[in-house]
C-alpha positions in Angstrom: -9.2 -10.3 -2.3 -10.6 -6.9 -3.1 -10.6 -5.9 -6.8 -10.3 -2.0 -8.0 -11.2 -0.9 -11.0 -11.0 2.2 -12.8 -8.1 5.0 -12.8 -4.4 4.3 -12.8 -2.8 8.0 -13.8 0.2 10.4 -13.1 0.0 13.0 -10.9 2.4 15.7 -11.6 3.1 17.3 -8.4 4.1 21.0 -7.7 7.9 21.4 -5.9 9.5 24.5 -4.8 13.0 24.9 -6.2 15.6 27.0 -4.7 15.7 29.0 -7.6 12.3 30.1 -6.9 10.5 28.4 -9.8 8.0 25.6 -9.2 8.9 22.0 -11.1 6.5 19.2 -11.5 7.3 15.9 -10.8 5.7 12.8 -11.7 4.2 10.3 -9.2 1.9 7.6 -9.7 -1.3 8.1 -9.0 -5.0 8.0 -9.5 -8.0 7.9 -6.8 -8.8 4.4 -7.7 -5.1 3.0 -7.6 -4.7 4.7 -4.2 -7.2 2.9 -3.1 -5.5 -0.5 -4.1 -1.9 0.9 -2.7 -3.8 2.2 0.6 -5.1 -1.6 1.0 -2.2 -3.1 0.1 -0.5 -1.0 3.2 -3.6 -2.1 5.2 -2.7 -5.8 4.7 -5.2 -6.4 2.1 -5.0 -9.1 -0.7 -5.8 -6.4 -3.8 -5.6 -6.7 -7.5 -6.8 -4.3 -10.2 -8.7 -4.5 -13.4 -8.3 -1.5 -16.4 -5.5 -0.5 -19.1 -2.5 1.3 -18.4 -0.5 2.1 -21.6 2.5 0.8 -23.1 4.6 4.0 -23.1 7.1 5.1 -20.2 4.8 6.2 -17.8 2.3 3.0 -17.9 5.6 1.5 -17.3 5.7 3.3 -13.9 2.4 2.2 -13.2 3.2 -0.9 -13.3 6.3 -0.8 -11.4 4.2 0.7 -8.6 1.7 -1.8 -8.7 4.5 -4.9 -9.0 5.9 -2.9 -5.7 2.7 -2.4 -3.6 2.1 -6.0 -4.3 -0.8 -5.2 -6.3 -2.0 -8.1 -8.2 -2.0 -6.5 -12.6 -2.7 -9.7 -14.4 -6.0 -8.2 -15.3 -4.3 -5.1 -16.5 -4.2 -4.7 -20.5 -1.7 -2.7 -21.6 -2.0 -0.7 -24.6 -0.4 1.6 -26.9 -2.9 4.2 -26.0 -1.2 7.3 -24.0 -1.6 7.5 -19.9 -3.6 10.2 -18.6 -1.6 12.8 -17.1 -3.1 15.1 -13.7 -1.3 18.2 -13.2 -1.8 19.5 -9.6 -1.8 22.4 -8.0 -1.9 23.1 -4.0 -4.3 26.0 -2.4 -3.5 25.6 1.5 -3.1 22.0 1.4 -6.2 21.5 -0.9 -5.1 19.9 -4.4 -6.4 20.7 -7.5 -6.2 18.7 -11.0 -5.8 19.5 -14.7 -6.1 16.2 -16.5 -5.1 15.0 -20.2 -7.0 12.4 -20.9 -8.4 12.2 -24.3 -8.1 8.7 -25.7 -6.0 7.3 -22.5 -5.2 4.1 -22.1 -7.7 3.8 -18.5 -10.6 5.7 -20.6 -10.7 3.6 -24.0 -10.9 0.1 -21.8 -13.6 -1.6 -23.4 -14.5 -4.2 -20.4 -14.5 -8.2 -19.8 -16.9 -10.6 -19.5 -15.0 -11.9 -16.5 -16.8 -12.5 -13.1 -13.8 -13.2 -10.8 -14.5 -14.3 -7.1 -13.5 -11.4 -5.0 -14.8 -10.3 -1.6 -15.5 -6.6 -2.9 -15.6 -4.6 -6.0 -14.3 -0.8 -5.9 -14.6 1.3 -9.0 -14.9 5.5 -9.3 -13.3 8.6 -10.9 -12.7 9.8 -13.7 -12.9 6.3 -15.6 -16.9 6.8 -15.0 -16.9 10.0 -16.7 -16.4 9.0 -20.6 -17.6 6.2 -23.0 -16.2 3.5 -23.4 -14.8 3.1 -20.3 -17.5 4.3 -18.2 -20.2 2.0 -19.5 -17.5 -0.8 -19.1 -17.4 -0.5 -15.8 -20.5 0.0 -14.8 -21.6 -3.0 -16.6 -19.0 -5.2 -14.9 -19.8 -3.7 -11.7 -23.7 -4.5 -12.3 -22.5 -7.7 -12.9 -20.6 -8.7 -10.2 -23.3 -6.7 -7.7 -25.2 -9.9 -7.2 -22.6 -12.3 -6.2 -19.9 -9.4 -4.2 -19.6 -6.6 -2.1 -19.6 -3.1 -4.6 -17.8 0.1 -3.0 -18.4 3.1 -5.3 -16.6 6.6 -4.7 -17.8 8.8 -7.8 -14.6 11.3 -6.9 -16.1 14.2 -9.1 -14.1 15.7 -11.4 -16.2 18.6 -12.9 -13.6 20.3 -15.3 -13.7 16.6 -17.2 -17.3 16.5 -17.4 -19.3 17.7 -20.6 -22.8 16.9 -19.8 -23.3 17.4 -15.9 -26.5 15.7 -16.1 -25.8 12.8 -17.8 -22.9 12.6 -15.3 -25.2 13.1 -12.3 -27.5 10.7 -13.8 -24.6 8.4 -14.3 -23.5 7.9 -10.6 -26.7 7.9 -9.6 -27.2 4.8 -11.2 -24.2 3.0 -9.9 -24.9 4.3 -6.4 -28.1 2.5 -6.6 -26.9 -0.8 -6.9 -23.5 -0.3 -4.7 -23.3 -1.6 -1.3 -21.1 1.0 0.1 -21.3 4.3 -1.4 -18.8 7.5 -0.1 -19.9 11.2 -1.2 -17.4 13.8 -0.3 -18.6 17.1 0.8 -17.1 18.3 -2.3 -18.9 15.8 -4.5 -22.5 16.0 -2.5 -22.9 19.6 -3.2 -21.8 18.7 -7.1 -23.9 15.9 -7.8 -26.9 17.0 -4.9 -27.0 21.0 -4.6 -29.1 22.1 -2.4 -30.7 18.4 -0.7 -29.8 17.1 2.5 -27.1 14.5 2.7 -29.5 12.7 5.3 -32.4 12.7 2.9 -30.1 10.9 0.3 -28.9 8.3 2.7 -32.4 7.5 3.6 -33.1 6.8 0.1 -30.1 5.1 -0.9 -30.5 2.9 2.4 -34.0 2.0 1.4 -32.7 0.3 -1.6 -29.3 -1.6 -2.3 -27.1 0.3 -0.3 -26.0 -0.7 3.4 -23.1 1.7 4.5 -23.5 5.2 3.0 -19.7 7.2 3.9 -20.0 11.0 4.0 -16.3 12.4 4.6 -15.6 15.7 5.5 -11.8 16.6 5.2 -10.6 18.5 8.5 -14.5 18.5 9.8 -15.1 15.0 9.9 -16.9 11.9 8.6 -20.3 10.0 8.7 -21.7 6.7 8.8 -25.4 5.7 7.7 -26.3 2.5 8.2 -29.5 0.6 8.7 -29.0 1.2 12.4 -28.4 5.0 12.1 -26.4 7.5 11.8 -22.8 7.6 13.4 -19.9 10.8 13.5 -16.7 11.2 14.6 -14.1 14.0 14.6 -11.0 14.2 12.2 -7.7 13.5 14.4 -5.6 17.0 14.6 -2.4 16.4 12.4 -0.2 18.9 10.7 -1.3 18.6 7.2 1.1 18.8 4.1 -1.0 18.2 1.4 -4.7 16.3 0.9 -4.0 14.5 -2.0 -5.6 10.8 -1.5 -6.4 11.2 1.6 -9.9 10.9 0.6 -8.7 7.6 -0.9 -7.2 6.5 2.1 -10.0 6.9 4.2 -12.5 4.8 1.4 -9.4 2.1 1.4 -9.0 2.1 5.1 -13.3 1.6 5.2 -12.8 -1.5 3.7 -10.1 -2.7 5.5 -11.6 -2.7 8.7 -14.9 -4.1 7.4 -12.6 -7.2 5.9 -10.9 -7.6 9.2 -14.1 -7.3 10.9 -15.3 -9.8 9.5 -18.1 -7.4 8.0 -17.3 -7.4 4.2 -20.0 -9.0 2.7 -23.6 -8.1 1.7 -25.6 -9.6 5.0 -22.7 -8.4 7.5 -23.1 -5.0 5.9 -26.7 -4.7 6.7 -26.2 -6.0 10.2 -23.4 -2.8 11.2 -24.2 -1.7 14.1 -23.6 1.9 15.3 -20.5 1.4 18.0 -19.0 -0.8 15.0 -19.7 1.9 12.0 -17.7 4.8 15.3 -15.0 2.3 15.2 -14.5 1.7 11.7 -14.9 5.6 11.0 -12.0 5.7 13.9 -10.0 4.0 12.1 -10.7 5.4 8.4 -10.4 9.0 9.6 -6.9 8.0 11.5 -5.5 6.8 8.4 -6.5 9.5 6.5 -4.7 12.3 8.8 -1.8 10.1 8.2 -1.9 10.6 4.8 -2.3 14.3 5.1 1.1 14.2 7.2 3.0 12.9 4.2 3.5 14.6 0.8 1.2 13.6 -1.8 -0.4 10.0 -1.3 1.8 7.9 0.5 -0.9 6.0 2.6 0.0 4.6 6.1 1.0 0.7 7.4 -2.1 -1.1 9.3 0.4 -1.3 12.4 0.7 2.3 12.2 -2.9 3.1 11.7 -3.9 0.7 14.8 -0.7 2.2 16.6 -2.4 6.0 16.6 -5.9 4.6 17.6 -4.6 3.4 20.4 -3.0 6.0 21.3 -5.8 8.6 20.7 
C-alpha cells in the first residue's frame, strides 16, 4: 500500500466553444491526488489521508477516488469549502489561480495514526499554510523511521506569503524524505542560482537515497548513491502538461514497488542501469499523459507496452 497525503482540489479547465468564448469546466484534481489516481492506473494498492469538504464538489472527489479504487477511509470530510484551481494553458504549459482560504485540504489538523504502508507521498500546496502544513510534516516525520517518504514540494509561488519560510519549509521535509523530486521549475524557485548536482550531493549525504530531477520536454535525472543517471523525454504530441509531472513521481514509485526496490535499504542499494530503467519508465508515462487532456494518467500495460516498443 502506498499512502498520499496532501491536496485533493478542482481544476477548472479552459475549453474552446464554438461560439468563440472560453468555459471552464471542472475536473478533479490536485498534484497529490494524481499521484494516487496515476498509481492506481499503475496497479498500485493506494489510499489517501486529508479532508475533502462536504459540499458538491468534495462530493466529486470522492466519487473519483471511490472510482480509481482509491482507498478514502482516512479522508475527513468537513463542512469547510474545496479549494478551487483555475487553469490557464500557454503552449501546453498550465498555469493555476487557486482559492483556498480556509479549504477543507488546508484546515486538516493531522492524526496521530502510524498506519503500515510501504511508502508515504505528501507535497503541494497542503505544505504551504498552517495548519495543514505542519500536520503533515509532523505525520510524515513520524512515519519516516518505520516507511519509505516520497516528497514533491510542487511550488506554487502565487500561494506563498513568506518565500523563505516556505523555502525553509521544504527544506526540512526534504531532509528527512527518502525520495525527493525537484522540477526545473521548482529548483530554480526554491535554489536560484546553485547547482542541482551540488544539492543532490548534499541531500544524498544525509536521509535521502533517490533524488528525481524532471525536466518536462528535456528530460529527467536520477541521483543515487551510485551516481548520476539521464534519459531523454519520449517525442509525443503534447495536448496539455497538466499532471504529468505527477505522473512521472507516481510512475517512480511504481516501478520501485514492482522492483522490488521500495523500501529504505533497497533504495540505497539502486544501482545506475536500474535508476535508467525506472526513469524509462516514469518519463514514458508521463508523455502519455501529455497526449491526453488534462491529467488522465496511463494503464501499467500501456506504459510497459510503449517501453517496449521504444
Amino acid at each position: 500500500m502506498i499512502l498520499c497525503g496532501g491536496d485533493a482540489l478542482i481544476d477548472f479547465v479552459p475549453v474552446d466553444m464554438e461560439t468563440g468564448d472560453t468555459a471552464f469546466v471542472p475536473k478533479v484534481g490536485g498534484a497529490v491526488l494524481n499521484v494516487a489516481t496515476a498509481l492506481s492506473r499503475l496497479n498500485e494498492d493506494v489510499a489517501f489521508i486529508g479532508a475533502a469538504s462536504e459540499d458538491l464538489f468534495g462530493d466529486m472527489i470522492i466519487a473519483h477516488m471511490e472510482g480509481e479504487n482509491i482507498d478514502y477511509s482516512r479522508v475527513a470530510r468537513t463542512s469547510d469549502d474545496s479549494t478551487l484551481a483555475f487553469v490557464t494553458l500557454s503552449g501546453g504549459d498550465a498555469r493555476y489561480a487557486f482559492y483556498d482560504q480556509t479549504s477543507a485540504g488546508r484546515m486538516w489538523g493531522g492524526t496521530d495514526e502510524r498506519p503500515m504502508v510501504d511508502a508515504l507521498h505528501i507535497g503541494s500546496v497542503t505544505l504551504v499554510f498552517d495548519p495543514s502544513a505542519s500536520a503533515y510534516e509532523a505525520f510524515a516525520r513520524g512515519m519516516s523511521e518505520q516507511t519509505v517518504v516520497s516528497f514533491d514540494p510542487n511550488c506554487r509561488p502565487g500561494l506563498v506569503k513568506d518565500r523563505d519560510s516556505y523555502k525553509d519549509r521544504m527544506r526540512c521535509l526534504a531532509d528527512f524524505s527518502h525520495i525527493v523530486r525537484y522540477s526545473d521549475e521548482d529548483f530554480d524557485y526554491l535554489f536560484p542560482g546553485e547547482s542541482i548536482d551540488d544539492v543532490a550531493a548534499e541531500l544524498l549525504s544525509g536521509a535521502t537515497k533517490l533524488l528525481l530531477n524532471s525536466r518536462g520536454a528535456d528530460g529527467a535525472t536520477a541521483y543515487t548513491k551510485a551516481g548520476k543517471a539521464s534519459v531523454n523525454t519520449p517525442p509525443v504530441e503534447v495536448r496539455d502538461t497538466i499532471g504529468a509531472g505527477d505522473t512521472f513521481h507516481a510512475a517512480t514509485l511504481s516501478w520501485l514497488s514492482h522492483a522490488g526496490k521500495l523500501d529504505q535499504q533497497s533504495l540505497a542499494e539502486i544501482g545506475i542501469d536500474e535508476a535508467l530503467e525506472m526513469l524509462e519508465f516514469a518519463t514514458e508515462a508521463a508523455a502519455l499523459c501529455c497526449m491526453m487532456d488534462g491529467c488522465n494518467p496511463p494503464t501499467r500495460n500501456r506504459v510497459v507496452a510503449e517501453v517496449l516498443d521504444s
